[in-house]
N, CA, C and O of each residue as an XYZ file, in Angstrom:
676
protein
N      -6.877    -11.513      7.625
C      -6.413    -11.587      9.002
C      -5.057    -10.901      9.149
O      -4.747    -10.302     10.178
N      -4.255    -11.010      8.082
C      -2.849    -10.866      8.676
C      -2.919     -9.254      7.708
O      -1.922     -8.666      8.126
N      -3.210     -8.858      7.264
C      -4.071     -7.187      6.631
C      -4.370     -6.775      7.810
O      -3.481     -6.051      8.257
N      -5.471     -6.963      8.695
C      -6.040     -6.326      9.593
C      -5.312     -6.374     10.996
O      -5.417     -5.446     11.799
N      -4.606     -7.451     11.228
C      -3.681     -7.275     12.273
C      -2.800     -6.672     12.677
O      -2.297     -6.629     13.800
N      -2.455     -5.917     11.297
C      -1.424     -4.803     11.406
C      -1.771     -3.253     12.046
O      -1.061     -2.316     12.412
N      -3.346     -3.506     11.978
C      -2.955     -2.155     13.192
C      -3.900     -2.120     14.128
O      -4.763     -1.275     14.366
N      -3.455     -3.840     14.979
C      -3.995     -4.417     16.078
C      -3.586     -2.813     17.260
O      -4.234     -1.959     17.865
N      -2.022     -3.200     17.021
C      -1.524     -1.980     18.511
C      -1.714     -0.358     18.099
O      -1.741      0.556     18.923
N      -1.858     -0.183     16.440
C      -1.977      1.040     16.356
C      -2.817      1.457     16.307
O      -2.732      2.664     16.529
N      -4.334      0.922     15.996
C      -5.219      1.759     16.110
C      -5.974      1.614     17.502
O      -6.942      2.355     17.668
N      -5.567      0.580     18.693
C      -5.905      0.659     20.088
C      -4.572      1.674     21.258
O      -4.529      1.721     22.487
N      -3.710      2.308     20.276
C      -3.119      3.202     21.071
C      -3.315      3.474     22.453
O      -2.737      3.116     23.479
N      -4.340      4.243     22.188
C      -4.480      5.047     23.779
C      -5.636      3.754     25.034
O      -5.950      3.864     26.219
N      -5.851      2.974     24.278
C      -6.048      1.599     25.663
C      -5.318      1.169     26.078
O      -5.225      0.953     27.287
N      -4.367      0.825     25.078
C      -2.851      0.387     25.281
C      -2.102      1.183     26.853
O      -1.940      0.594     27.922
N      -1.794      2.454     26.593
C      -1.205      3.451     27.251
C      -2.529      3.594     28.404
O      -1.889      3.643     29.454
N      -3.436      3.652     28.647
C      -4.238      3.467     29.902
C      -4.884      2.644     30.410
O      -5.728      2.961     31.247
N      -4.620      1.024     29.959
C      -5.004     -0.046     30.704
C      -3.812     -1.216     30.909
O      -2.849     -1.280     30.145
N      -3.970     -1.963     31.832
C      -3.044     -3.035     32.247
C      -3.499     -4.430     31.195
O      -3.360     -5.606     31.530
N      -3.886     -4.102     30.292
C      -4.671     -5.271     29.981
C      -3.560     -6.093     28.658
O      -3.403     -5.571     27.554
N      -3.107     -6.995     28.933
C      -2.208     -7.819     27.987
C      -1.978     -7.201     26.836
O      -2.059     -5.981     26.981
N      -1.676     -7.596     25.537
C      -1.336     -7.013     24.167
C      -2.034     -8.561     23.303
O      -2.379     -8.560     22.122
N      -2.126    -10.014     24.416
C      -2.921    -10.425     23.497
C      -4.010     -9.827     23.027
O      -4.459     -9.800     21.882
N      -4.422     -9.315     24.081
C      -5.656     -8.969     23.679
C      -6.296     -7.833     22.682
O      -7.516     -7.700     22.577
N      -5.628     -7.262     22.172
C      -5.833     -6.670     20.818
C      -5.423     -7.653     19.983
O      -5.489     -6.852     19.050
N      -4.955     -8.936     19.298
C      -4.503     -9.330     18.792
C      -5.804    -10.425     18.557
O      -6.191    -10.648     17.410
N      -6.550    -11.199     19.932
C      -7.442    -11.637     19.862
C      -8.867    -10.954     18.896
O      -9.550    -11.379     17.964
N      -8.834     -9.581     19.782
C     -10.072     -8.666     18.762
C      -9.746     -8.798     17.611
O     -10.685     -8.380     16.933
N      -9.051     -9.099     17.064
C      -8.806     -9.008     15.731
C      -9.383    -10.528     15.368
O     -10.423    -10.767     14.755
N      -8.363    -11.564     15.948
C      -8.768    -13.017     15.712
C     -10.403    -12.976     15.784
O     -10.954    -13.146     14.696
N     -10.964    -12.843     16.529
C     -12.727    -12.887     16.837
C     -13.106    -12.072     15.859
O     -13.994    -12.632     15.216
N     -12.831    -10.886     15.384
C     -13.637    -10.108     14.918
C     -13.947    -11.003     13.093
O     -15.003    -11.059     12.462
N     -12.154    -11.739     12.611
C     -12.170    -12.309     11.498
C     -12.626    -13.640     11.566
O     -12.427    -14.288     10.538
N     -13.252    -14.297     12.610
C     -13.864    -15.454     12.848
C     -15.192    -15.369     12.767
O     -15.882    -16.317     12.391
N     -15.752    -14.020     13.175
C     -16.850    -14.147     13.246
C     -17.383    -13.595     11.468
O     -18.357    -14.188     11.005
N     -16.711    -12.499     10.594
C     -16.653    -12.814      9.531
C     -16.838    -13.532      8.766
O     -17.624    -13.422      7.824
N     -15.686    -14.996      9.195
C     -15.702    -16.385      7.994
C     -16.786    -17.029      8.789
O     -17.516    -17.645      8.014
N     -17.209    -17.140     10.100
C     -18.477    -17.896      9.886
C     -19.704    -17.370      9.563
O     -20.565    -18.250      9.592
N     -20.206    -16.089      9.214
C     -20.832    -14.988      8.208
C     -21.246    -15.868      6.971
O     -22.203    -16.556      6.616
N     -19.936    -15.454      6.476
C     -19.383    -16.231      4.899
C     -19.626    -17.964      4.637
O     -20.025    -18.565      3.639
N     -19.265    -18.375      5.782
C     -19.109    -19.942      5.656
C     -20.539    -21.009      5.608
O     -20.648    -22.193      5.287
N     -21.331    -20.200      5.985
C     -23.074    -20.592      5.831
C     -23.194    -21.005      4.424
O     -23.630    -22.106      4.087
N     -22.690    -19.858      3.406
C     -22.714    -20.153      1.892
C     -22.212    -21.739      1.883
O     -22.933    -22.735      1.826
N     -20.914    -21.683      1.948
C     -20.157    -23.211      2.305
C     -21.032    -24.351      2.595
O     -20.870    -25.437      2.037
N     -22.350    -24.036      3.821
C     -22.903    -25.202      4.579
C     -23.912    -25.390      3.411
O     -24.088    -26.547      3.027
N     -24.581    -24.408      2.815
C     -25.725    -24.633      2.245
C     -25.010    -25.408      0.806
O     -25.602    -26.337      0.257
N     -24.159    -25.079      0.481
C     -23.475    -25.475     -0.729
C     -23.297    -27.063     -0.667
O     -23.316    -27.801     -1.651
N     -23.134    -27.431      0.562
C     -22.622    -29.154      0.747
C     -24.182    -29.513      0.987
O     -24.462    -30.561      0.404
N     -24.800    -29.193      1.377
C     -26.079    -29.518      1.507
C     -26.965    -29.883      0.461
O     -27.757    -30.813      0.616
N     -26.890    -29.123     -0.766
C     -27.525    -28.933     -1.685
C     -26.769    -30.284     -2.559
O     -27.283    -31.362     -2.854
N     -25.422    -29.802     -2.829
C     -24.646    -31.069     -3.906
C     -23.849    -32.192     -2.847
O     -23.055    -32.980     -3.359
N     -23.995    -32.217     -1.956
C     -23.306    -33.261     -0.965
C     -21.923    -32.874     -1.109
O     -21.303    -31.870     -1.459
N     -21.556    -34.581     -0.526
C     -19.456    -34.480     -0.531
C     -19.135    -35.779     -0.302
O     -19.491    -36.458      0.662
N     -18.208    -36.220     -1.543
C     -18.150    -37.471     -1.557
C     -18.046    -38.167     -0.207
O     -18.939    -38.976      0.046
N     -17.286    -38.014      0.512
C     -16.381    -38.551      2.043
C     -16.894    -37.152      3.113
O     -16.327    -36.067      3.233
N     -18.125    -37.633      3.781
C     -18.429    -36.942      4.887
C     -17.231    -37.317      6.303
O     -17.416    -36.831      7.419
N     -16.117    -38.185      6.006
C     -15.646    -38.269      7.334
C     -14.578    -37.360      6.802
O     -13.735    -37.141      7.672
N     -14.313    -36.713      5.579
C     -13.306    -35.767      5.219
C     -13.059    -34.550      6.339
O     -12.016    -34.143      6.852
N     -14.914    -34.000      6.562
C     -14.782    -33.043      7.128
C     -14.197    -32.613      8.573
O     -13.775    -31.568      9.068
N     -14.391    -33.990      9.010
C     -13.304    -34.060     10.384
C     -11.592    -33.111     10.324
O     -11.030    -32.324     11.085
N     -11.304    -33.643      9.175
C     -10.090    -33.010      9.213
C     -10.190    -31.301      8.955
O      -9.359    -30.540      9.449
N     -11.156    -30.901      8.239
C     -11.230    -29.309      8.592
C     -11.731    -29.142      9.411
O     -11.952    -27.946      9.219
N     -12.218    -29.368     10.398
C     -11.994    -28.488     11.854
C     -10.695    -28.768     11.966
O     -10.066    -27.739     11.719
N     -10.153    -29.448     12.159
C      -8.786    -29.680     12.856
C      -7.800    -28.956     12.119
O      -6.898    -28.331     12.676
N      -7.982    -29.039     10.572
C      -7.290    -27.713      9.811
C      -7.747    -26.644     10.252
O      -6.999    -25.998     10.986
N      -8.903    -26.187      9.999
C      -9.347    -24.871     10.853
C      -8.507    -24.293     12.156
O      -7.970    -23.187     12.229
N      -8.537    -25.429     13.264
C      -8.005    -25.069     14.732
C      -6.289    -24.925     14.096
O      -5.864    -23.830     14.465
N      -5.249    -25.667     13.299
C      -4.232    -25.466     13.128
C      -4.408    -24.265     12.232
O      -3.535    -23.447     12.525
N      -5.080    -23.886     11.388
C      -4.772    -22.728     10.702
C      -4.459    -21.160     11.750
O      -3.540    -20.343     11.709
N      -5.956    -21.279     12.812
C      -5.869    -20.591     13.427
C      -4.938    -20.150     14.512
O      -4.722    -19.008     14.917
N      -4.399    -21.366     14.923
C      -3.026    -21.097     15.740
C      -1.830    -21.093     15.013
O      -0.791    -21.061     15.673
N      -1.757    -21.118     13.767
C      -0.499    -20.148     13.059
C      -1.057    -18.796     12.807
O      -0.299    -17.856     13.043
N      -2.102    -18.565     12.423
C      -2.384    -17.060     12.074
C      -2.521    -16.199     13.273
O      -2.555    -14.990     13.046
N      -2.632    -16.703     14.869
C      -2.431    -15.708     15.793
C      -1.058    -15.574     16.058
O      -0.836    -14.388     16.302
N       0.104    -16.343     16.131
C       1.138    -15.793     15.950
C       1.597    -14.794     14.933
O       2.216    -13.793     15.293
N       1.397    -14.960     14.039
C       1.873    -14.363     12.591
C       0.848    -13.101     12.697
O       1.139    -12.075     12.083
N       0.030    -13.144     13.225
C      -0.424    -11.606     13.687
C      -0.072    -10.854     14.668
O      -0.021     -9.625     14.620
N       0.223    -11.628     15.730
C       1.210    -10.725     16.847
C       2.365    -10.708     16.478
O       3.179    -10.378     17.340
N       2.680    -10.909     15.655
C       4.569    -10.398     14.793
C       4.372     -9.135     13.884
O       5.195     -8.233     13.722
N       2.928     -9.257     13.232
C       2.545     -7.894     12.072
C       2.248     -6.886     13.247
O       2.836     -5.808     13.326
N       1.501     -7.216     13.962
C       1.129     -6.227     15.197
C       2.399     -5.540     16.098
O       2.469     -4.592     16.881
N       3.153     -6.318     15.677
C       4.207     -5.667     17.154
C       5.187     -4.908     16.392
O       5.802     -3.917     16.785
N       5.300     -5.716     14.792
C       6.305     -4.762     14.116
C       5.720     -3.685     13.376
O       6.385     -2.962     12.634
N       4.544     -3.570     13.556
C       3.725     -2.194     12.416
C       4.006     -1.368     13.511
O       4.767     -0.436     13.248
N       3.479     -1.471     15.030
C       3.530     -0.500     15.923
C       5.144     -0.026     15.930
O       5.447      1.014     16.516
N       6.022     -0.724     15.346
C       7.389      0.150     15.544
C       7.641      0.603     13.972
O       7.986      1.770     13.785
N       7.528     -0.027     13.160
C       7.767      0.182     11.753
C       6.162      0.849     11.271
O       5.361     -0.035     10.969
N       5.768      1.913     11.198
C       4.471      2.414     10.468
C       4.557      1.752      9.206
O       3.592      0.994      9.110
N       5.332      1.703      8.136
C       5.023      1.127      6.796
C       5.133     -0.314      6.545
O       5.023     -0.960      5.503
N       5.360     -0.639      7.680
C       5.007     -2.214      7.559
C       3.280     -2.841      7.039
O       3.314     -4.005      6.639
N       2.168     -2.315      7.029
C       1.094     -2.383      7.043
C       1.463     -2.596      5.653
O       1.494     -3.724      5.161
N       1.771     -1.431      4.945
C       1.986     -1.263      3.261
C       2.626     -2.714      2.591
O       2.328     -3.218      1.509
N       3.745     -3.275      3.754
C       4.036     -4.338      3.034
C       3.746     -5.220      3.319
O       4.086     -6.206      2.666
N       2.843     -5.352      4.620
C       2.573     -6.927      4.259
C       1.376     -6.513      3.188
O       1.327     -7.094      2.104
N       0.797     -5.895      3.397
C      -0.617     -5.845      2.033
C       0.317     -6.615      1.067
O       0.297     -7.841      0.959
N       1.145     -5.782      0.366
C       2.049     -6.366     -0.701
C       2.460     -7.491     -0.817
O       2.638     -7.983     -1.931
N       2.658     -8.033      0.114
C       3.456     -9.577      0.288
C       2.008    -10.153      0.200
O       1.813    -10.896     -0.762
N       1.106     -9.963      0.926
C       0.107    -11.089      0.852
C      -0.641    -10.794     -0.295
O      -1.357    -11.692     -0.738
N      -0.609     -9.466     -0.987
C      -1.142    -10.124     -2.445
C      -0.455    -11.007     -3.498
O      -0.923    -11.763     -4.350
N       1.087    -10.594     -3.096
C       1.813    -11.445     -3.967
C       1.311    -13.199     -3.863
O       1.177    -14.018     -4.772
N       1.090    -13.361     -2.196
C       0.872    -14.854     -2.049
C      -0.110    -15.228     -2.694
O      -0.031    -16.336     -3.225
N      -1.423    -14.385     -2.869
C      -2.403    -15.154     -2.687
C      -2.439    -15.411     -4.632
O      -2.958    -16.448     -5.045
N      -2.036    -14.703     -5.338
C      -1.150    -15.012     -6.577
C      -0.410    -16.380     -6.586
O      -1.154    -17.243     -7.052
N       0.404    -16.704     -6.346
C       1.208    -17.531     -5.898
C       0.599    -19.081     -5.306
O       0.785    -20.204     -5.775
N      -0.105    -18.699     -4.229
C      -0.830    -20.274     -3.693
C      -1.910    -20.423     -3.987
O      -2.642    -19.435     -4.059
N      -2.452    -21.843     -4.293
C      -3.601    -22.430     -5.163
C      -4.108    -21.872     -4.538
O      -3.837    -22.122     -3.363
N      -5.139    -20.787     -4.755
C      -6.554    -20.679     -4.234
C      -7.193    -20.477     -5.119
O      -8.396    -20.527     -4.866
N      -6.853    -20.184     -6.438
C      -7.597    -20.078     -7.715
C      -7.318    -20.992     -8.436
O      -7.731    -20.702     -9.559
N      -6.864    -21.913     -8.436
C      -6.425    -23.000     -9.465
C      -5.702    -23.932     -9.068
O      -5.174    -23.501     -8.042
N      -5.199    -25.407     -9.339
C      -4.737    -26.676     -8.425
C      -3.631    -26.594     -9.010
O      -3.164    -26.199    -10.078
N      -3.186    -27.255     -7.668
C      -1.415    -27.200     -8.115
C      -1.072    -27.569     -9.104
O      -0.136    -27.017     -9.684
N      -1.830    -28.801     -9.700
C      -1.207    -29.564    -10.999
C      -1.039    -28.874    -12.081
O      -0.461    -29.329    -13.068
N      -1.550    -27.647    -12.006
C      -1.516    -26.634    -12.930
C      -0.254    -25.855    -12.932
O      -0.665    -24.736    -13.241
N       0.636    -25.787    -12.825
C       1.867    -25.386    -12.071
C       2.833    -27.089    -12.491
O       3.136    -27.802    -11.534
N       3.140    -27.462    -13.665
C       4.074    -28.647    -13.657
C       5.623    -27.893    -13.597
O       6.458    -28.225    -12.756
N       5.794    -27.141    -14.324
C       7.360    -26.530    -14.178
C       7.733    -26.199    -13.060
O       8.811    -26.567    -12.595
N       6.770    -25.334    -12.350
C       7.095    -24.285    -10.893
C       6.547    -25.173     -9.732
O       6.160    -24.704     -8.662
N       6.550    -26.064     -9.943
C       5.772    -26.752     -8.568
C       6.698    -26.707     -7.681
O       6.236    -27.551     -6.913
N       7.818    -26.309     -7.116
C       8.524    -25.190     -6.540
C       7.736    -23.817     -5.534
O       7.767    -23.399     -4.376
N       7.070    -23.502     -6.831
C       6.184    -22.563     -5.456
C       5.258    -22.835     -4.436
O       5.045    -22.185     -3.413
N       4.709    -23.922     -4.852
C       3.750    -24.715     -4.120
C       4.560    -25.385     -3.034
O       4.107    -25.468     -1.893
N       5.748    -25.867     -3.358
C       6.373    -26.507     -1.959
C       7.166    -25.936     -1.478
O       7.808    -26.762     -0.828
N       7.733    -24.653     -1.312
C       7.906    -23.469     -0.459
C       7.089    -22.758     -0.199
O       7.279    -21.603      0.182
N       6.038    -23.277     -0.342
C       5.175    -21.910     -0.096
C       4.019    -22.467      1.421
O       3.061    -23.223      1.262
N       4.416    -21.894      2.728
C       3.905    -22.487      3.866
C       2.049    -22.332      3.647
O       1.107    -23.116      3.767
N       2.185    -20.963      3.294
C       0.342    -20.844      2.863
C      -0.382    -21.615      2.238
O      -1.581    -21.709      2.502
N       0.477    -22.642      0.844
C      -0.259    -23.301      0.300
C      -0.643    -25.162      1.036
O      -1.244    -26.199      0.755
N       0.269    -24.499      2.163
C       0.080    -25.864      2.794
C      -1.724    -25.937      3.789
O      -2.701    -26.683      3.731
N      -1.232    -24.335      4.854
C      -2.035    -23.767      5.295
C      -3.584    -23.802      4.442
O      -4.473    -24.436      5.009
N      -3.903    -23.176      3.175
C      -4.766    -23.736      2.417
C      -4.954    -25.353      2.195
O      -5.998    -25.983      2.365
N      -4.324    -25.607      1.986
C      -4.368    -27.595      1.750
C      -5.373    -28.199      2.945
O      -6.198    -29.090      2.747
N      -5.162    -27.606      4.085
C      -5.563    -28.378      5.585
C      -7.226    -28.027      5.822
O      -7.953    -28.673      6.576
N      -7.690    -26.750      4.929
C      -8.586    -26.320      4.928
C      -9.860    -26.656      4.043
O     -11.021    -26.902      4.369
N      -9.044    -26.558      2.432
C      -9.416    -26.914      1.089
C      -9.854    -28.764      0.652
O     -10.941    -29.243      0.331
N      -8.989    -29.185      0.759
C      -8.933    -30.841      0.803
C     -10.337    -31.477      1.067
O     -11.164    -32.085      0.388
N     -10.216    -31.017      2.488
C     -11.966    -31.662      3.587
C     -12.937    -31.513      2.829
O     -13.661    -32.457      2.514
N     -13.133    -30.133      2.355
C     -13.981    -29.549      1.743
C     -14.502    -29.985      0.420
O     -15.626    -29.690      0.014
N     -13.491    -30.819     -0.341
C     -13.398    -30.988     -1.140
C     -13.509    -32.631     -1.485
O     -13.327    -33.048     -2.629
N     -13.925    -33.777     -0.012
C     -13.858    -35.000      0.053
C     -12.645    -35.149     -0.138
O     -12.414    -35.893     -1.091
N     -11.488    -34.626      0.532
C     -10.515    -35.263      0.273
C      -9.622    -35.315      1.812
O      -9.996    -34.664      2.788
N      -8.539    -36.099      1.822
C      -7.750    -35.979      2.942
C      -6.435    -35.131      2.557
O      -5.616    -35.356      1.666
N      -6.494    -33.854      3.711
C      -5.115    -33.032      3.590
C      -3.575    -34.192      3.271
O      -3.316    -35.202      3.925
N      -2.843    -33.687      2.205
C      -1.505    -34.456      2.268
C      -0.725    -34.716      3.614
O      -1.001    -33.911      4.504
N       0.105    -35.593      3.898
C       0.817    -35.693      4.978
C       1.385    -34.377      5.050
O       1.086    -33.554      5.915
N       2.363    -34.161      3.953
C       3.526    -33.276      3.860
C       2.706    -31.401      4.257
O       3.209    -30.407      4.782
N       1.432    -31.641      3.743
C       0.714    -30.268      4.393
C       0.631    -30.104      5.714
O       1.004    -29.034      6.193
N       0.056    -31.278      6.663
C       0.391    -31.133      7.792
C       1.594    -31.089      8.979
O       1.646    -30.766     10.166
N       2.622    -31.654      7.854
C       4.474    -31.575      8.500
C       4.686    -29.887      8.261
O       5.015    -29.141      9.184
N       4.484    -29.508      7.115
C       4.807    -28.274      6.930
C       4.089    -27.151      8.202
O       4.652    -26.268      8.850
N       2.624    -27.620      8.222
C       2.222    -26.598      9.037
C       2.659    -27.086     10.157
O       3.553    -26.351     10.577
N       2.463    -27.984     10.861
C       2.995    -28.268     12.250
C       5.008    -27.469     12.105
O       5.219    -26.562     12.910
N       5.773    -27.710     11.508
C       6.752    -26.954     11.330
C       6.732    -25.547     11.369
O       7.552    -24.845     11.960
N       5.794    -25.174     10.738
C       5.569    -23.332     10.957
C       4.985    -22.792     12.603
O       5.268    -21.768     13.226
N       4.125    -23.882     12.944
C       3.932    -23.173     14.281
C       4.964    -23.656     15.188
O       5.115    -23.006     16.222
N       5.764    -24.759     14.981
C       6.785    -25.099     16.362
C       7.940    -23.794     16.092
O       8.608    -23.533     17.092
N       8.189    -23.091     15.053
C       9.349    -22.289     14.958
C       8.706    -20.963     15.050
O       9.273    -19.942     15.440
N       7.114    -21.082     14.547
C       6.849    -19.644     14.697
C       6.137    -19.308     16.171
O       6.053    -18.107     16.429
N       5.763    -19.977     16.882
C       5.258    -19.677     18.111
C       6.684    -19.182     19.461
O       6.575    -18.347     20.359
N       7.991    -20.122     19.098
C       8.609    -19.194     19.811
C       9.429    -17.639     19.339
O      10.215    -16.879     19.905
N       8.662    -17.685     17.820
C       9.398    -16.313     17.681
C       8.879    -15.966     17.761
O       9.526    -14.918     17.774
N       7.534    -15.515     17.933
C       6.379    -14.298     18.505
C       6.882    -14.292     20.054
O       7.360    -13.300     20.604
N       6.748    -15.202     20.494
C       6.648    -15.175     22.316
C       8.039    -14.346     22.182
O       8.120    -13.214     22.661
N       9.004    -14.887     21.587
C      10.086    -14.001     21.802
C      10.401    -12.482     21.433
O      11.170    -11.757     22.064
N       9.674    -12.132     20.308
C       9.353    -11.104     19.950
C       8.370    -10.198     20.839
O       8.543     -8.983     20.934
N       7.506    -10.759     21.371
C       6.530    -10.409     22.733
C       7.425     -9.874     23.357
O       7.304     -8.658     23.506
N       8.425    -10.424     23.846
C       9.243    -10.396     25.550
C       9.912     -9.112     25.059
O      10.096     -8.477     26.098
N      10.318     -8.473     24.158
C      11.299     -7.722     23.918
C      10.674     -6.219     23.892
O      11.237     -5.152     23.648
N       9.275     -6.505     24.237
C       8.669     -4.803     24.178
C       8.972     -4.635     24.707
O       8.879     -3.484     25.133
């Protein structure tokens, strides 16, 4: 998502420049286009719980609701890659870079407990919270408190810096 958002405004250029039509809205095509993707992908997921179950079916309640919070941090954080690639061209190059570094970095291949020295990265690290809200449910488990303080913290600070970043085109 946040790869492909980066050239939400640059590769819709010339709609941009001949329609009245918002700047969410390249930002959305992007959101829909990677939604409709993970629910592509996420069938594997359904058939998978189907087949071996899950301990705590009321787990899954909480991923939708991780889901809906994931998704309203990742449309901000894409209209910030979007607005600064269209002024910075090599910005694309780095977030690639940064988000491979993350995905290195936050459990998605292996549990935190694995990490006893550095568990440091895991609790600076907003993505691995973002994963937590998603992963957990899935997993019969309930997201940590502190995953959902963290993410609710990322969108109350990051939603007015996009809007504000918005206003300044």
């Amino acid at each position: 998502m946040l790869n492909d958002s980066c050239g939400a405004y640059i590769n819709n250029a010339n709609y941009i420049r001949q329609s009245d039509a918002g700047l969410w809205k390249y930002v959305f095509q992007v959101l829909c286009r990677q939604l409709i993707m993970f629910t592509h992908n996420f069938v594997i997921v359904v058939v998978l719980l189907a087949i071996f179950g899950i301990d705590q079916p009321d787990a899954l309640v909480w991923f939708v609701l991780g889901l809906l919070v994931l998704i309203l941090n990742l449309t901000w954080m894409a209209q910030v890659f979007a607005l600064t690639s269209a002024r910075y061209r090599d910005m694309p190059q780095l977030v690639a870079a940064v988000v491979q570094i993350l995905f290195y970095i936050t459990p998605l291949m292996w549990r935190p407990s694995m990490l006893a020295r550095h568990e440091w990265l895991i609790t600076f690290n907003p993505f691995a919270s973002l994963v937590d809200l998603v992963r957990s449910p899935l997993l019969g488990q309930s997201p940590a408190v502190t995953s959902w303080l963290a993410v609710a913290c990322l969108a109350i600070v990051g939603w007015p810096f996009a809007l504000d970043v918005l206003t300044r085109v």
